[in-house]
NUGU-739983 format. One record per residue (C-alpha): residue in three letters; x, y, z. Coordinates in steps of 0.2 Angstrom, whole numbers, plus 2048, in hexadecimal, padded with zeros to 3 digits. Example, Ala and Ser with C-alpha at 12.3 -4.5 7.8 and 13.67 -1.06 7.14 Angstrom:
2
ALA83E7EA827
SER8447FB824
***
This chain:
118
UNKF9E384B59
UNKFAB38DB64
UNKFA7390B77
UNKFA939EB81
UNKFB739CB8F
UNKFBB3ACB94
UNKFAE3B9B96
UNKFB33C9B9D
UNKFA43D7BA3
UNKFAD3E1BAE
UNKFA53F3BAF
UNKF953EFBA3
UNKF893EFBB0
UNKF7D402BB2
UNKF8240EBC0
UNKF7040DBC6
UNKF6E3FCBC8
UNKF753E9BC4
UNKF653E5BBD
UNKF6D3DFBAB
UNKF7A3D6BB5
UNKF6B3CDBBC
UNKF653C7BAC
UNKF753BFBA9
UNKF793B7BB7
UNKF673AFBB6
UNKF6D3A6BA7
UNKF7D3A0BAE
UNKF7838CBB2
UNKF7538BBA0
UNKF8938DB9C
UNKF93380B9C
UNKFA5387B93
UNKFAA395B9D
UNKFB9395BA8
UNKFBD3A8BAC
UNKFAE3B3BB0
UNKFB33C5BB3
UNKFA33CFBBC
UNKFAE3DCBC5
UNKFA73EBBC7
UNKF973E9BC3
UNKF8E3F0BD5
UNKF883DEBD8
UNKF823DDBEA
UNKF7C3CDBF6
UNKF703C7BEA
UNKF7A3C8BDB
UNKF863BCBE4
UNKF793B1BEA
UNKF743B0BD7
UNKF863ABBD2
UNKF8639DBDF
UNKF79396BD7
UNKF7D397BC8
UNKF8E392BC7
UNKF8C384BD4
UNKF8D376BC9
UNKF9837FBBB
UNKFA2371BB3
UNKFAF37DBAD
UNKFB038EBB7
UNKFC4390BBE
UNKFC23A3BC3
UNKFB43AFBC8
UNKFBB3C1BC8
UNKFAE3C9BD5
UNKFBA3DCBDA
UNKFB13EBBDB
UNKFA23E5BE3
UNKF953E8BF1
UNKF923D7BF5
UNKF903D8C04
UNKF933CAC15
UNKF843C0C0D
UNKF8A3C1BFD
UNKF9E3BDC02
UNKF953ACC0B
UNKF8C3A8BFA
UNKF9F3A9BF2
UNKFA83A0BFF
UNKF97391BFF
UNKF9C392BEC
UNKFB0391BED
UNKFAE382BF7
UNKFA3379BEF
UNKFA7366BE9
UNKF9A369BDB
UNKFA4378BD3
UNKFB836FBD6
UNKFC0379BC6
UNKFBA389BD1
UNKFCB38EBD8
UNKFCC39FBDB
UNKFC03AEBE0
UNKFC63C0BDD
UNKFC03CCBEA
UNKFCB3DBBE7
UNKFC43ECBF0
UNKFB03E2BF3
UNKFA63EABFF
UNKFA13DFC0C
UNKF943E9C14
UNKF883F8C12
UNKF94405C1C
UNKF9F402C0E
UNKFAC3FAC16
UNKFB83F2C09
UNKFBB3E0C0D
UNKFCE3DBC09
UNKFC83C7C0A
UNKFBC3BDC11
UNKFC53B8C22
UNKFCB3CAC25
UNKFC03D0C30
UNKFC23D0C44
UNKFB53C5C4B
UNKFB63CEC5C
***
């Protein structure tokens, strides 16, 4: 049978919560064929990302997670960054993080090292 490589859910998650998303990402260690994973937009917060850093961990295939358009959060940005350097996830090679809140006050984040540690 044919696998699924690309998988593209930007946009499907409720405006009131990311509570299907959840359901999805719980199911993520079981895949083994995806490579692009596009979850923009989807109002995933700090534990959403947690949830994808477990789940994608160990991925044997997964070359891009396109995250954009999220709440993540600076918990949640961590979980991402643990994730992109991780030796057990190597075909992981890029994290899009376009326009991602990084905290409540809804600041926007432009990248991970973008903020002024001062």
């Amino acid at each position: 049978g044919s696998q699924v490589e690309y998988l593209g859910l930007a946009k499907t998650a409720s405006c009131m919560a990311s509570l299907p998303m959840t359901g999805f990402l719980e199911q993520l260690p079981a895949d083994k064929s995806l490579k692009f994973l596009d979850l923009s937009d989807n109002m995933l917060d700090e534990s959403s990302a947690i949830m994808l850093e477990y789940g994608l961990q160990t991925h044997p295939s997964i070359e891009l997670l396109d995250v954009s358009t999220n709440p993540l959060g600076q918990a949640g940005l961590g979980s991402l960054a643990r994730l992109l350097s991780s030796e057990k996830c190597p075909r992981l090679a890029e994290i899009r993080l376009e326009d991602v809140q990084a905290s409540e006050n809804r600041d926007v984040a432009m990248g991970l090292f973008d903020l002024d540690p001062s």
